[in-house]
C-alpha positions in Angstrom: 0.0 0.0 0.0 1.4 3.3 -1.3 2.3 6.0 1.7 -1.2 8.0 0.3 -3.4 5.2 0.0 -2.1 4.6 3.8 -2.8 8.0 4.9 -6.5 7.7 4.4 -6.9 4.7 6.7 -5.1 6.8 9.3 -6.9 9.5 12.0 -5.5 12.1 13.9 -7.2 12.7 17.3 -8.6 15.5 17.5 -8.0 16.3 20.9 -4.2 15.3 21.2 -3.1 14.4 17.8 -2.0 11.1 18.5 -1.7 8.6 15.2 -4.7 6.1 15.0 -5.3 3.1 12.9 -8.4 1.8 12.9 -9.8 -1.9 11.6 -12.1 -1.5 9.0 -15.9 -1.2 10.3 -14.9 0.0 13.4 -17.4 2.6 14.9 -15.7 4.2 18.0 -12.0 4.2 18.6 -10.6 5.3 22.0 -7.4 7.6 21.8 -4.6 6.0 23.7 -2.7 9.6 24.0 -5.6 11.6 25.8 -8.7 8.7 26.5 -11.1 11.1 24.2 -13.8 8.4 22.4 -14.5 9.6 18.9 -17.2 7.9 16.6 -16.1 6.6 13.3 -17.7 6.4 10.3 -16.6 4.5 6.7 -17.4 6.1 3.6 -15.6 2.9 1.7 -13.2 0.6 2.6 -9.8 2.8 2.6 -11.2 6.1 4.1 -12.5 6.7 7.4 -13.8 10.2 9.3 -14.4 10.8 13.1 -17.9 12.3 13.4 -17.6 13.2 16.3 -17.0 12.2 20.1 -19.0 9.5 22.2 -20.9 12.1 24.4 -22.1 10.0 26.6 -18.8 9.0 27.7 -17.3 12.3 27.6 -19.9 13.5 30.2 -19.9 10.2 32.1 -16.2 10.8 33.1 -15.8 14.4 32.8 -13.2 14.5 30.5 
């Protein structure tokens, strides 16, 4: 897999930054750098978006 093709399957945290990659069909990933939850969503098999964070973890531990 070429560096660009790679990239797409990669997510930054959006909190900390930190690296992430996520197996496809994966809908929430936890950031090892920070703990922040972020939903995922796949628009095809190479690319993947955060949609946002798991609120109801967010306000469950008060990050």
């Amino acid at each position: 897999m070429s560096e660009a093709s790679d990239r797409k399957t990669q997510l930054r945290c959006l909190n900390c930054f930190e690296r992430h990659h996520p197996d496809y069909g994966t809908t929430e990933l936890k950031c090892g750098g920070c703990g922040m939850e972020w939903r995922l969503s796949w628009t095809s098999r190479t690319n993947v978006k955060i949609r946002g964070p798991v609120w109801s973890k967010v306000k469950a531990e008060g990050v």
